[in-house]
C-alpha positions in Angstrom: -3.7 -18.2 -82.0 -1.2 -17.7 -84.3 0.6 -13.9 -85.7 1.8 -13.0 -88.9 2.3 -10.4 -91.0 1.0 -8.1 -88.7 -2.6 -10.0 -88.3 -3.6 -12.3 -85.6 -5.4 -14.9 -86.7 -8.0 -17.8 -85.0 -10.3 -20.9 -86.6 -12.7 -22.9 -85.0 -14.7 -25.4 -86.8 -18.3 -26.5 -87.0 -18.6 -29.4 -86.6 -22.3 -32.1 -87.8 -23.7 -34.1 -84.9 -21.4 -37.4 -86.9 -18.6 -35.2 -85.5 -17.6 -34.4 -88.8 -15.7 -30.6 -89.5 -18.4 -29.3 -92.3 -16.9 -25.7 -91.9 -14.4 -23.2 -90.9 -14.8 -20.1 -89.3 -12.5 -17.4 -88.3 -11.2 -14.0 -87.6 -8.3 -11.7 -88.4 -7.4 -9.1 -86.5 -5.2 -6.2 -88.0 -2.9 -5.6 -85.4 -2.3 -2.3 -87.2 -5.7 -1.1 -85.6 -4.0 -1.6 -82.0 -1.3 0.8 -82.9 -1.0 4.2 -80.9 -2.2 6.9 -81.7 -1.4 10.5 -80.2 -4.6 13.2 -79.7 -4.1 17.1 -79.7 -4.8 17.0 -75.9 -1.9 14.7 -75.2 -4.2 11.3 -74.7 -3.2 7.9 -76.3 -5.1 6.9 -78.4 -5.5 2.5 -78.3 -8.0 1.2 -81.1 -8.7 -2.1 -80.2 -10.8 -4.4 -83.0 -11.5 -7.9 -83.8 -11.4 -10.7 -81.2 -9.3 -10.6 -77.7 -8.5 -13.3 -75.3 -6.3 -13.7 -72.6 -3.1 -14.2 -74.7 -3.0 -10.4 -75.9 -3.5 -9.1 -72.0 0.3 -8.7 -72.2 0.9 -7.1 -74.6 -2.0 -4.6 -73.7 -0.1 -4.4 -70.1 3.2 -4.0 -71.8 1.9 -0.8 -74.1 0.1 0.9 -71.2 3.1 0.9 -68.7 4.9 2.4 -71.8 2.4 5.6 -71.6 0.8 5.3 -68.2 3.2 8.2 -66.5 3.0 10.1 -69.6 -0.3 10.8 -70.7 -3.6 9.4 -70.2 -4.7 6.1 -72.0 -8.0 6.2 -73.8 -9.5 2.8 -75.1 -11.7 3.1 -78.5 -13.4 -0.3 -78.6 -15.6 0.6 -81.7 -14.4 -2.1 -83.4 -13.7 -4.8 -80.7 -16.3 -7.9 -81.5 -15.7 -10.8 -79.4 -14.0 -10.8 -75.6 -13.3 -13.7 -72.9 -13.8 -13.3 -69.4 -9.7 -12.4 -68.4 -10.1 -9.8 -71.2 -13.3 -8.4 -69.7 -12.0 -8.5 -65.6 -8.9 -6.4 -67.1 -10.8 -4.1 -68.7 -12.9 -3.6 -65.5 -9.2 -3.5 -63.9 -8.2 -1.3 -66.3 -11.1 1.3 -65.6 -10.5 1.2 -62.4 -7.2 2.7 -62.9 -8.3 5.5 -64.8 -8.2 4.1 -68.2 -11.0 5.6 -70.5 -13.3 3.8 -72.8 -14.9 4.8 -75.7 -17.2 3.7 -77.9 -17.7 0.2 -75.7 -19.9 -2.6 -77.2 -23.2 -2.9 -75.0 -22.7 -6.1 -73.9 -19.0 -5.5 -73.2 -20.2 -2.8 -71.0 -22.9 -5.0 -69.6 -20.4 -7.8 -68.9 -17.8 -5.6 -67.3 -21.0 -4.5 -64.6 -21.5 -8.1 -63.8 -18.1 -8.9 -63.3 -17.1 -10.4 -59.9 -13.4 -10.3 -60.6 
């Protein structure tokens, strides 16, 4: 996964049973959407969209310490389409801790339930 320009971006191809690439597909993320954002009642505000793996856990941990002992951290996952499994165990982590979610996919609330982690 590769960043510029303020978008994260990721390709996979498809490939024919002769093991031959016959398409690209992919996903941007604007990492805009992840930016802060402060609420009359003093919450922070994270928008999370697009796809997340394990590689952006850090810097999810890094802007959460950030506003942990100041105000409390809501998630709005309105927008978020496509999770692996470390992103869902940290989510369920995340909860845990008192984190808020909004607006959580189904099946990313479904998945977090089953998780063993």
């Amino acid at each position: 996964m590769e960043n510029f320009a303020g978008f994260s971006s990721a390709v996979v191809p498809y490939w024919t049973d002769r093991e031959k690439v016959v398409r690209w597909y992919g996903t941007n993320t604007d990492l805009e959407d992840r930016k802060r954002a402060r609420v009359a009642n003093g919450e922070v505000v994270f928008k999370l969209s697009g796809r997340m793996n394990a590689e952006n856990i850090g810097e999810l941990e890094t802007l959460f310490s950030a506003e942990a002992s100041l105000r409390r951290i809501l998630l709005d996952s309105k927008d978020l389409t496509l999770v692996d499994q470390d992103i869902v165990s940290f989510l369920k982590c995340s909860e845990a801790k008192g984190i808020k979610f909004e607006n959580c996919p189904a099946y990313i609330r479904q998945w977090i339930k089953q998780d063993k982690g």
